[in-house]
ROGULO-970160 format. One line per field, with one value per atom (N, C-alpha, C): residue in three letters; chain; x negated, y negated, z negated; residue number from 1. Coordinates in Angstrom, 3 decimals, decimal comma, padded with zeros to 6 digits. Example, Ala and Ser with C-alpha at 12.3 -4.5 7.8 and 13.67 -1.06 7.14 Angstrom:
ROGULO-970160
resn	c(ALA_ALA_ALA_SER_SER_SER)
chain	c(A_A_A_A_A_A)
px	c(-013,190_-012,300_-013,200_-012,850_-013,670_-012,900)
py	c(005,690_004,500_003,300_002,250_001,060_-000,030)
pz	c(-007,800_-007,800_-007,800_-007,080_-007,140_-007,870)
resi	c(1_1_1_2_2_2)
END
This chain:
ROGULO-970160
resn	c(UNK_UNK_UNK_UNK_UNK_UNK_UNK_UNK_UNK_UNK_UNK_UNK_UNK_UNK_UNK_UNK_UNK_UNK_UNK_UNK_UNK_UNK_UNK_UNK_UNK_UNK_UNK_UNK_UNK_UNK_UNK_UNK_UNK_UNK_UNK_UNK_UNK_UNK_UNK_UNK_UNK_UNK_UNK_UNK_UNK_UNK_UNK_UNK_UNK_UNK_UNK_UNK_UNK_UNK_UNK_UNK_UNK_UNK_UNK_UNK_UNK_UNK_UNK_UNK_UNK_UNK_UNK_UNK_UNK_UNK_UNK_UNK_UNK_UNK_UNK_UNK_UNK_UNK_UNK_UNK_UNK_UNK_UNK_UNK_UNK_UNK_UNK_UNK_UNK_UNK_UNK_UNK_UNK_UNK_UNK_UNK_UNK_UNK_UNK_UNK_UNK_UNK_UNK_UNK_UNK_UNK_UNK_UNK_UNK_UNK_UNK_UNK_UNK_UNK_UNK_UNK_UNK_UNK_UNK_UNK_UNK_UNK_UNK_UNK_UNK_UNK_UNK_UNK_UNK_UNK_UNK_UNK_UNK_UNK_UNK_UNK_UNK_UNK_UNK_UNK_UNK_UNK_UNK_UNK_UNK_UNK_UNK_UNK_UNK_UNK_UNK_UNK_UNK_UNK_UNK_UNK_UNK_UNK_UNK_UNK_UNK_UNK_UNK_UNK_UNK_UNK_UNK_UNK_UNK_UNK_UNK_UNK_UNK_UNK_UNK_UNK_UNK_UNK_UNK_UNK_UNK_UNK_UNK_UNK_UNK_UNK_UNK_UNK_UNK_UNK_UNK_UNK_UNK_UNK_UNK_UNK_UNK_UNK_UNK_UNK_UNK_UNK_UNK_UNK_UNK_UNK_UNK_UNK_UNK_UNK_UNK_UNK_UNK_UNK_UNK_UNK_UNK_UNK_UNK_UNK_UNK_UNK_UNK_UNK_UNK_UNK_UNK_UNK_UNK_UNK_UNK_UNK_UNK_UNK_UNK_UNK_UNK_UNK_UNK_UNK_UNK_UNK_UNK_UNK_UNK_UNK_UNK_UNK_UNK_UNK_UNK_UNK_UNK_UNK_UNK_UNK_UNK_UNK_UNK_UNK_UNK_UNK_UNK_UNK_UNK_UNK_UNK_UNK_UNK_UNK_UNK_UNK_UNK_UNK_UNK_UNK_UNK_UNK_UNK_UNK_UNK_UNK_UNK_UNK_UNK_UNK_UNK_UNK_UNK_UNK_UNK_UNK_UNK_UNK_UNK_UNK_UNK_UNK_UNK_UNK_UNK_UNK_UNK_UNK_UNK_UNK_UNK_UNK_UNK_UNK_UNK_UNK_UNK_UNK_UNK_UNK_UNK_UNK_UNK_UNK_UNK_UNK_UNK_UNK_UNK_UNK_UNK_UNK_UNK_UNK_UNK_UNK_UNK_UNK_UNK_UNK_UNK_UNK_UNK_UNK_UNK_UNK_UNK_UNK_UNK_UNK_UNK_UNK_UNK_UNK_UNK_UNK_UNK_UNK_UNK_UNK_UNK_UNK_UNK_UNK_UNK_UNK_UNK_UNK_UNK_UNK_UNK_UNK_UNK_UNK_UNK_UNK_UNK_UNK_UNK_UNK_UNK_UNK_UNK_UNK_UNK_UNK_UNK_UNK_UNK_UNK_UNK_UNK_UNK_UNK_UNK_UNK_UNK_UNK_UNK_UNK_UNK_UNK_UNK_UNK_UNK_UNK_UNK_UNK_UNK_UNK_UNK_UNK_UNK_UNK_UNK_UNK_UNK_UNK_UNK_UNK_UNK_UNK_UNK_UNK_UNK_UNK_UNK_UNK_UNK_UNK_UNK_UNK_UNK_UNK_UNK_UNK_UNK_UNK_UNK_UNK_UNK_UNK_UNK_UNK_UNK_UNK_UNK_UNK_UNK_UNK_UNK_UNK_UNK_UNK_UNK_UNK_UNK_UNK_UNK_UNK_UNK_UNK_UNK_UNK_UNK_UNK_UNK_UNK_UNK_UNK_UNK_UNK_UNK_UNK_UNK_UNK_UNK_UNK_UNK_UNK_UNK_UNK_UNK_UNK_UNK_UNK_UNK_UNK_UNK_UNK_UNK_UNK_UNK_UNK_UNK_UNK_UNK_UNK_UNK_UNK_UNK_UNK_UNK_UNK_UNK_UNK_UNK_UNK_UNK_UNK_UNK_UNK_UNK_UNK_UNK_UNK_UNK)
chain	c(A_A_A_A_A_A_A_A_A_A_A_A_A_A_A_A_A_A_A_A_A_A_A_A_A_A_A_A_A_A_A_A_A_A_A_A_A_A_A_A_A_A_A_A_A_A_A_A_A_A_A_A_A_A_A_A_A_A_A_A_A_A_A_A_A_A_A_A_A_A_A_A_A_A_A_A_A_A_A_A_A_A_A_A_A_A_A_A_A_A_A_A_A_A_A_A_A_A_A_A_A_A_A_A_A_A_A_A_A_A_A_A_A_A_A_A_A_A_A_A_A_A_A_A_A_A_A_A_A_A_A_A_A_A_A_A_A_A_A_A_A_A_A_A_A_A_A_A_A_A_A_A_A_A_A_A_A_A_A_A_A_A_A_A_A_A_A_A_A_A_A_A_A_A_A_A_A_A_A_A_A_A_A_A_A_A_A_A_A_A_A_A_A_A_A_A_A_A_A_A_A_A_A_A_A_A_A_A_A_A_A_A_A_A_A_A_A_A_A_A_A_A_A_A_A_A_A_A_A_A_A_A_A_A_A_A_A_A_A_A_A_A_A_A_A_A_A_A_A_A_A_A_A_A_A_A_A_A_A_A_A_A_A_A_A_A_A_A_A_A_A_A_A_A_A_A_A_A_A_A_A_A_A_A_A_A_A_A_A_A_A_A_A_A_A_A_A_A_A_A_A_A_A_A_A_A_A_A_A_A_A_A_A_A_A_A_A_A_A_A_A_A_A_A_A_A_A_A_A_A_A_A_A_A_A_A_A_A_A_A_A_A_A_A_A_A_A_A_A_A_A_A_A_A_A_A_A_A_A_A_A_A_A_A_A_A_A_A_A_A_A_A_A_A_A_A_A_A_A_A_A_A_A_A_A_A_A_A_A_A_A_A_A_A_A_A_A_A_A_A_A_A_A_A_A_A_A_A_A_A_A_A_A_A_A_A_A_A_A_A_A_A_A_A_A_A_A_A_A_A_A_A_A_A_A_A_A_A_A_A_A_A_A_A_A_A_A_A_A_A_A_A_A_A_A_A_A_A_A_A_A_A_A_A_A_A_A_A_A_A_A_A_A_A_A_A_A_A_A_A_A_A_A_A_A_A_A_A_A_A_A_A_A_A_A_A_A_A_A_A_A_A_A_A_A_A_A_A_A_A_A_A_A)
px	c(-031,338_-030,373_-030,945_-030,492_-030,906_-029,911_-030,478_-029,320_-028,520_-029,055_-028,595_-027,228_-027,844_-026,644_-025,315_-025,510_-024,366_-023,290_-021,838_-020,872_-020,482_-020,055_-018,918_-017,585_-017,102_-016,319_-016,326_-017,365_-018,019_-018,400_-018,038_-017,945_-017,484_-016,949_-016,016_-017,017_-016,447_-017,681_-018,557_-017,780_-018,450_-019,921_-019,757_-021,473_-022,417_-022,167_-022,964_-024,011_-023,404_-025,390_-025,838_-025,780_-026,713_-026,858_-026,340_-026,843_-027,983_-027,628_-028,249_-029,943_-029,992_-030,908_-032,166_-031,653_-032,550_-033,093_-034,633_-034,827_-035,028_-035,091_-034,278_-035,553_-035,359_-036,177_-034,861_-035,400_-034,830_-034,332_-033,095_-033,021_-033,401_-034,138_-035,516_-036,461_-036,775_-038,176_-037,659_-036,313_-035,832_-035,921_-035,088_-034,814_-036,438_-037,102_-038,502_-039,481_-039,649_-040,499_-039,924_-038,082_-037,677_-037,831_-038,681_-038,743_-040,140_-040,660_-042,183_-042,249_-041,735_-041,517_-041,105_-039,948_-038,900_-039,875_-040,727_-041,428_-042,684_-043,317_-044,587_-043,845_-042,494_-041,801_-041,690_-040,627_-040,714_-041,854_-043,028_-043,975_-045,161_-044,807_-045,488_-044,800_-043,463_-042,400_-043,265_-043,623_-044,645_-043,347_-044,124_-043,114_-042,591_-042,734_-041,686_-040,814_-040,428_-039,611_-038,839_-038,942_-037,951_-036,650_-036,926_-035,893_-035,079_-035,159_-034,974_-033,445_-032,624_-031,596_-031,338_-031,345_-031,504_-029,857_-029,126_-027,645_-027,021_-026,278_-025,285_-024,929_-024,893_-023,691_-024,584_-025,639_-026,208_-027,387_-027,835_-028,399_-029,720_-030,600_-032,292_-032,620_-033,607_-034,469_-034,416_-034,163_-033,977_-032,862_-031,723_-030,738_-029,962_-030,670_-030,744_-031,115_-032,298_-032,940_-032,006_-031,482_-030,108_-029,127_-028,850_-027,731_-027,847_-029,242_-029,691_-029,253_-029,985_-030,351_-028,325_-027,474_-026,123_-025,686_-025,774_-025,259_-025,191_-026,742_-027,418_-026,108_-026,315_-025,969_-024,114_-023,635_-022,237_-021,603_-023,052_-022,486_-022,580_-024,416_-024,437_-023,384_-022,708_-021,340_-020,271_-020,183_-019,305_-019,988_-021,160_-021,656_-021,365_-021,467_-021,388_-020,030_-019,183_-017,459_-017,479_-017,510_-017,231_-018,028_-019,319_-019,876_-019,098_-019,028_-018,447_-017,010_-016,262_-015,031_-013,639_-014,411_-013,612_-012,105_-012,177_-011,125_-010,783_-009,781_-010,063_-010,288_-010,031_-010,215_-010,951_-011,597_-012,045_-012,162_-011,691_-011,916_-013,121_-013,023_-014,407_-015,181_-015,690_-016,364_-016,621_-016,588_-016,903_-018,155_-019,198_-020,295_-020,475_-019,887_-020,208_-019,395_-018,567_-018,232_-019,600_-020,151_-021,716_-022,435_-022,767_-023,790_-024,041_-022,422_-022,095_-022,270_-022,312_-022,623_-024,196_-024,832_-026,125_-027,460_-027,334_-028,187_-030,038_-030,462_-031,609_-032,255_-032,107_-032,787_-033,960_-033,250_-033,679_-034,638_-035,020_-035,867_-036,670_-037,677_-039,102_-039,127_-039,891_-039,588_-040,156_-041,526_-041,833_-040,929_-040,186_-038,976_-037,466_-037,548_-036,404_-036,826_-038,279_-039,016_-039,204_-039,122_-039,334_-037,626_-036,619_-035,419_-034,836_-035,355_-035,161_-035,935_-037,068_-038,090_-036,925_-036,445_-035,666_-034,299_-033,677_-032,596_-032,849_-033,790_-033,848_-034,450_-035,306_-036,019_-034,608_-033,439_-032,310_-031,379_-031,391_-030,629_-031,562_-032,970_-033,622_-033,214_-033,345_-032,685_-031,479_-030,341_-029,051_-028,847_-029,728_-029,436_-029,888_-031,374_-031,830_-031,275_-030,359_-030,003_-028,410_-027,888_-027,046_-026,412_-025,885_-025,931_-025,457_-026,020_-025,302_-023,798_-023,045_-021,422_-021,416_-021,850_-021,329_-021,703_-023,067_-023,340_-022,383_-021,319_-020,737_-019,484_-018,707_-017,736_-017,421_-016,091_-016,106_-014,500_-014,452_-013,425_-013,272_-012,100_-012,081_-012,778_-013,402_-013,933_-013,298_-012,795_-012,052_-011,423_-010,332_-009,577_-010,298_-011,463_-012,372_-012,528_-013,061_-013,544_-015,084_-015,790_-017,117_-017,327_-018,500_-019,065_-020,275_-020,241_-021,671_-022,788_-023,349_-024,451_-024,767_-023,238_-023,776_-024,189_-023,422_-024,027_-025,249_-026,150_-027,354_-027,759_-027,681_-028,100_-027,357_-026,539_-025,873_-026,638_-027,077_-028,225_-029,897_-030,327_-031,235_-030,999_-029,928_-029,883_-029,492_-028,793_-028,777_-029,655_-030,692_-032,118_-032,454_-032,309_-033,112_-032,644_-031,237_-030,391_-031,182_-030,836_-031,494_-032,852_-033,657_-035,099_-035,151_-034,260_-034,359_-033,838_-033,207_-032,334_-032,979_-034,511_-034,862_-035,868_-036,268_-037,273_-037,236_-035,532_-035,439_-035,018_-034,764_-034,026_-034,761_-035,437_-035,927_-037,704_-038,428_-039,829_-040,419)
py	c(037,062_036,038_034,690_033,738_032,742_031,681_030,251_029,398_029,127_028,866_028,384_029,437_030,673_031,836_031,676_031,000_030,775_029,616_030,137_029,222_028,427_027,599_026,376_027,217_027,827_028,739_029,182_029,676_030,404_029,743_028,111_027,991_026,562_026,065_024,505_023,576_022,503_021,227_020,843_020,779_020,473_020,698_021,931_022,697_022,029_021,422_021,663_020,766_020,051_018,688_019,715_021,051_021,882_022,743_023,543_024,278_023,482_022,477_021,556_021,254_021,473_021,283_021,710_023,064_024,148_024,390_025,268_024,931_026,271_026,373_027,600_028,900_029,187_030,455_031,567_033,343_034,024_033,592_033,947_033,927_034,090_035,415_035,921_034,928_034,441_034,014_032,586_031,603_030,520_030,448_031,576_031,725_031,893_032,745_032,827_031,005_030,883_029,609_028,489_028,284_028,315_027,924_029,047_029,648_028,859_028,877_028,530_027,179_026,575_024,980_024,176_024,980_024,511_024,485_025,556_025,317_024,705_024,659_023,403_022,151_022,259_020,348_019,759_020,817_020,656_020,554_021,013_020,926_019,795_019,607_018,157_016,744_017,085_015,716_015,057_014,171_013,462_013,999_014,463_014,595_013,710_012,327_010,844_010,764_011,532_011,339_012,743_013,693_015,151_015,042_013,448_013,400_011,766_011,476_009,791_010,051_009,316_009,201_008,029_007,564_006,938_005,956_006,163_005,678_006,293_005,862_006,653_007,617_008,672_009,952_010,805_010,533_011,300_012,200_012,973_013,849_014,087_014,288_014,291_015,772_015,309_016,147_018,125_018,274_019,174_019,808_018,712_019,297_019,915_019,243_019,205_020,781_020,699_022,241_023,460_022,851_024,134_024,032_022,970_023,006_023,579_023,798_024,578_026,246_026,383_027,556_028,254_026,933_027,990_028,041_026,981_027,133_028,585_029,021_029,722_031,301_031,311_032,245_032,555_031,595_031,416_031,631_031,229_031,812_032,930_033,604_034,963_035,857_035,602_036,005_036,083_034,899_035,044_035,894_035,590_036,347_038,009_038,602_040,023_040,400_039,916_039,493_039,534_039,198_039,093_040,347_040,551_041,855_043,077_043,083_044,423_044,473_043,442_043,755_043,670_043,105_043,062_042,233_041,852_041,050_039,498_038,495_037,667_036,480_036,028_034,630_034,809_033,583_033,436_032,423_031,629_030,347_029,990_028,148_027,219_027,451_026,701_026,193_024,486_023,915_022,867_022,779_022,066_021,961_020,912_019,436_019,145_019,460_019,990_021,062_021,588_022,627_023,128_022,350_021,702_020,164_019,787_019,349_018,842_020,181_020,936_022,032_022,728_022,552_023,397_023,099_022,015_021,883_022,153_021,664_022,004_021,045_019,605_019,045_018,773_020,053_020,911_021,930_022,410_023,315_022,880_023,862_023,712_023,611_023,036_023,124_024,349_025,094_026,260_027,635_026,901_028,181_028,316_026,896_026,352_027,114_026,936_027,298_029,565_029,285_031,125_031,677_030,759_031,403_031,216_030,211_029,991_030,527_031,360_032,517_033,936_033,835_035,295_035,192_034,321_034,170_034,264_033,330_033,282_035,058_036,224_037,146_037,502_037,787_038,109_038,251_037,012_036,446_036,997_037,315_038,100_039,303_040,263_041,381_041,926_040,937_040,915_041,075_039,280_039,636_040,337_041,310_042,251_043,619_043,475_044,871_044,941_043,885_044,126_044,032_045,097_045,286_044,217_043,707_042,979_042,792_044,237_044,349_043,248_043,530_042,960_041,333_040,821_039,721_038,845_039,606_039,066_038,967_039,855_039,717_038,508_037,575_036,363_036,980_035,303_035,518_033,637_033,517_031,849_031,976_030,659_030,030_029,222_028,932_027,321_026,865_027,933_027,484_027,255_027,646_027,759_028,369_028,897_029,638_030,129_030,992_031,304_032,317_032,745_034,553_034,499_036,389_036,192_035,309_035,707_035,095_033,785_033,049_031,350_030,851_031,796_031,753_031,195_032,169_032,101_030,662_030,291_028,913_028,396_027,995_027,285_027,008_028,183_027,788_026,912_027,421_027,167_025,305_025,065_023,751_023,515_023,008_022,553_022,598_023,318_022,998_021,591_022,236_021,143_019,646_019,539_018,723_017,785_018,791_018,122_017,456_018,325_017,739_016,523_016,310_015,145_013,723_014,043_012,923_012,921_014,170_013,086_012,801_013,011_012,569_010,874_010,622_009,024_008,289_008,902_008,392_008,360_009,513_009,358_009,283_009,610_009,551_007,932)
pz	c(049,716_049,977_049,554_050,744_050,184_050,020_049,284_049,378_050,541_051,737_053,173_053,349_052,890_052,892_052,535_051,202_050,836_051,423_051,402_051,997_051,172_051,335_050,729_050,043_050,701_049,684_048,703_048,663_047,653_046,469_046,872_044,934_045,120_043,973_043,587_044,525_044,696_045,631_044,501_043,156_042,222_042,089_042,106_042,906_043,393_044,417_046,152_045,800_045,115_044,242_043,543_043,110_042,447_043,312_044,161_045,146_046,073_046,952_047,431_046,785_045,784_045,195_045,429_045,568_045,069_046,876_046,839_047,986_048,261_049,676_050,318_050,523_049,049_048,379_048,635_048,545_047,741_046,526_045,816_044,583_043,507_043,504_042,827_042,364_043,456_044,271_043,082_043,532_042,975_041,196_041,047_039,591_038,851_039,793_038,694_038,977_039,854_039,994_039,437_039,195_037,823_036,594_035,935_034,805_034,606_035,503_035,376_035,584_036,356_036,191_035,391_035,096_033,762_032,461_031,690_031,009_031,221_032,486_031,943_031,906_032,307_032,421_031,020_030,175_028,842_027,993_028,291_027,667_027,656_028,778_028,909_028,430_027,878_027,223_026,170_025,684_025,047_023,642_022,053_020,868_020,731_020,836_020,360_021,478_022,795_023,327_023,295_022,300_022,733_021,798_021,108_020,332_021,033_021,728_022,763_023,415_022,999_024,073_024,470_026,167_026,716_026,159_026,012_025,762_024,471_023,396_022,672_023,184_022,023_022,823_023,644_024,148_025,483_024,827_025,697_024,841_024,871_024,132_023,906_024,827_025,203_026,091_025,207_024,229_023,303_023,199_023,430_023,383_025,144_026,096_027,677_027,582_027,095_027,434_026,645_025,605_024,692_025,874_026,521_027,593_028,584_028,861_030,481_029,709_028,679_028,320_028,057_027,187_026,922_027,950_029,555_030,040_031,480_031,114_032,044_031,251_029,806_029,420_030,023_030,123_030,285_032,040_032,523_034,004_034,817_033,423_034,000_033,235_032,656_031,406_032,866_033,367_034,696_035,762_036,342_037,155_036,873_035,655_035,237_035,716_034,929_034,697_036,396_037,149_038,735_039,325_039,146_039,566_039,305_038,294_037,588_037,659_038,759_039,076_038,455_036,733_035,236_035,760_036,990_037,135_037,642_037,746_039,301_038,351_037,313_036,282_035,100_034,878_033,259_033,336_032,024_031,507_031,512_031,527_031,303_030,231_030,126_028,689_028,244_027,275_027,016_026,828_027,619_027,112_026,226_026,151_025,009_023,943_023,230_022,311_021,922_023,207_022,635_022,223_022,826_022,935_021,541_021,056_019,537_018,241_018,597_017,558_017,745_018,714_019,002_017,881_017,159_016,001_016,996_018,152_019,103_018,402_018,297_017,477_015,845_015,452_014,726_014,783_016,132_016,066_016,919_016,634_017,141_018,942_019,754_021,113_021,645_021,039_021,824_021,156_019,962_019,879_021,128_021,319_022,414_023,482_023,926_024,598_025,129_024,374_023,994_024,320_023,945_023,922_025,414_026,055_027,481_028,340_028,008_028,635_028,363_027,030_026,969_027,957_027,851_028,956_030,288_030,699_031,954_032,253_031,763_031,886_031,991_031,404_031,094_032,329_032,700_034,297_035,280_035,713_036,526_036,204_035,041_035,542_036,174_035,491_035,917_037,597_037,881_039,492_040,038_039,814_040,962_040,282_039,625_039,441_040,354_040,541_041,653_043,165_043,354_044,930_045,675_046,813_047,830_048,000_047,396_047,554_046,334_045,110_043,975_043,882_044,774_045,045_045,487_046,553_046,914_046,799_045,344_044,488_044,332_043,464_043,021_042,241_042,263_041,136_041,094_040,112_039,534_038,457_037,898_037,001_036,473_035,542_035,188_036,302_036,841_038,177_039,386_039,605_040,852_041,034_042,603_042,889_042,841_042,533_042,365_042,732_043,286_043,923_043,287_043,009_041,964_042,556_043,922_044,078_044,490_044,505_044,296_043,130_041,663_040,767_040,192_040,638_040,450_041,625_042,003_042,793_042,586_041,483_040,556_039,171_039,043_038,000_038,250_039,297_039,426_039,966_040,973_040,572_039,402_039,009_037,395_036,585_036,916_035,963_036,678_038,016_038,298_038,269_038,810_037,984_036,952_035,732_034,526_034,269_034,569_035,071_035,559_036,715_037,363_036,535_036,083_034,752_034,286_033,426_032,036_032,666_033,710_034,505_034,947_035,411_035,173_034,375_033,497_032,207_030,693_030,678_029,788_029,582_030,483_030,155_031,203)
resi	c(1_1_1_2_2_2_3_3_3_4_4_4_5_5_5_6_6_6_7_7_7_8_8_8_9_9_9_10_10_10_11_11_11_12_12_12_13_13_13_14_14_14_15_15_15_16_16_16_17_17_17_18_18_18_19_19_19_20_20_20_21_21_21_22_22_22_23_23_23_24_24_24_25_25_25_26_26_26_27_27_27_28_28_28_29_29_29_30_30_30_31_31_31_32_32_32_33_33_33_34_34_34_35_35_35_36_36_36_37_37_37_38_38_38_39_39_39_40_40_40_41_41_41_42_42_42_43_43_43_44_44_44_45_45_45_46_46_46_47_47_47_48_48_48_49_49_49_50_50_50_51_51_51_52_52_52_53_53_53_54_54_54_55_55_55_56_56_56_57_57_57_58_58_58_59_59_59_60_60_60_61_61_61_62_62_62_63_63_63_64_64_64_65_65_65_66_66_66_67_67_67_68_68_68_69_69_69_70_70_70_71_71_71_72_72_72_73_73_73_74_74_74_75_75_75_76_76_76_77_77_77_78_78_78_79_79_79_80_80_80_81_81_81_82_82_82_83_83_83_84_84_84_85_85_85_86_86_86_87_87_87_88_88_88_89_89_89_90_90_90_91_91_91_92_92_92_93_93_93_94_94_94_95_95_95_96_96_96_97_97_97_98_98_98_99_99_99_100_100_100_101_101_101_102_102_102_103_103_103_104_104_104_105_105_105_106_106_106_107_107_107_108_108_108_109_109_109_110_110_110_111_111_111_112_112_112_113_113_113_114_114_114_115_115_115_116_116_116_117_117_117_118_118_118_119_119_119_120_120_120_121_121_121_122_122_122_123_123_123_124_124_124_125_125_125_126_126_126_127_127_127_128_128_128_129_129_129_130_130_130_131_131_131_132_132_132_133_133_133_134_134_134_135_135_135_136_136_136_137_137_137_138_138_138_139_139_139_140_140_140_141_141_141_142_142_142_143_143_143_144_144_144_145_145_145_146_146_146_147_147_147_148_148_148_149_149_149_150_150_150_151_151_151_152_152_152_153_153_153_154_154_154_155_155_155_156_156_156_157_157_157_158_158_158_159_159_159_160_160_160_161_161_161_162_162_162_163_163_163_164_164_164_165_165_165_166_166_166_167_167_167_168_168_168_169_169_169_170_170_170_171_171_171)
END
């Protein structure tokens, strides 16, 4: 499946600048090249800028990457929750709530680094372990609508998303 696949239905408009994003790979194919982009990006952030916020309030390249990483965790949490049929709603999340408690600044970047290799390895098994029927399960999200497999091209934009911001904002 690929992005093009997916309908407009299939998830809030809110979306469609992160679906849109992503370019019209398998999901697989998306989520891993991904994984591999996402970390040489971070790794090339010069150290005097992984702590830089472009404005008050906004958040360092450190804490971006804790945001990709809780947020990856929170939709394959929904993605499961919708596969597995658990039922038709689940609440949002606040990300800055997370944001403001994640203490990323604090840690090391190839530990940031390592924990967003274990998630994302995490979210690849998830999606190729389920069937096309369950791909195409959904459910609401924070009063939306979502199906597992826009999900995942929900994630993969939003990396990229982010990328692109500290890309003009901050380096």
């Amino acid at each position: 499946m690929k992005a093009s696949e997916i309908t407009k239905t299939e998830y809030f408009s809110y979306y469609k600048g992160y679906v849109d994003l992503v370019d019209d790979l398998p999901l697989i194919e998306a989520l891993e090249s991904g994984l591999i982009a996402t970390n040489k990006f971070f790794e090339t952030i010069p150290n005097a800028k992984l702590h830089f916020q472009y404005a008050k309030e906004k958040w360092t390249p450190k804490e971006i990457l804790l945001h990709l990483i809780d947020t990856e965790r929170v939709f394959c949490y929904r993605a499961l929750y919708f596969a597995r049929n658990a039922g038709s709603s689940i609440e949002g999340f606040d990300e800055n709530i997370f944001g403001a408690n994640c203490n990323a600044n604090e840690r090391d970047l190839d530990d940031l680094l390592k924990e967003f290799f274990s998630v994302r390895n995490a979210t690849l098994h998830l999606f190729t372990s389920l069937s096309d029927e369950a791909l195409k399960r959904g459910g609401k999200a924070n009063g939306n609508e979502l199906s597992v497999r826009s999900i995942g091209f929900i994630i993969c934009g939003h990396e990229i998303h982010h990328k692109n911001l500290i890309e003009e904002r901050y380096l």
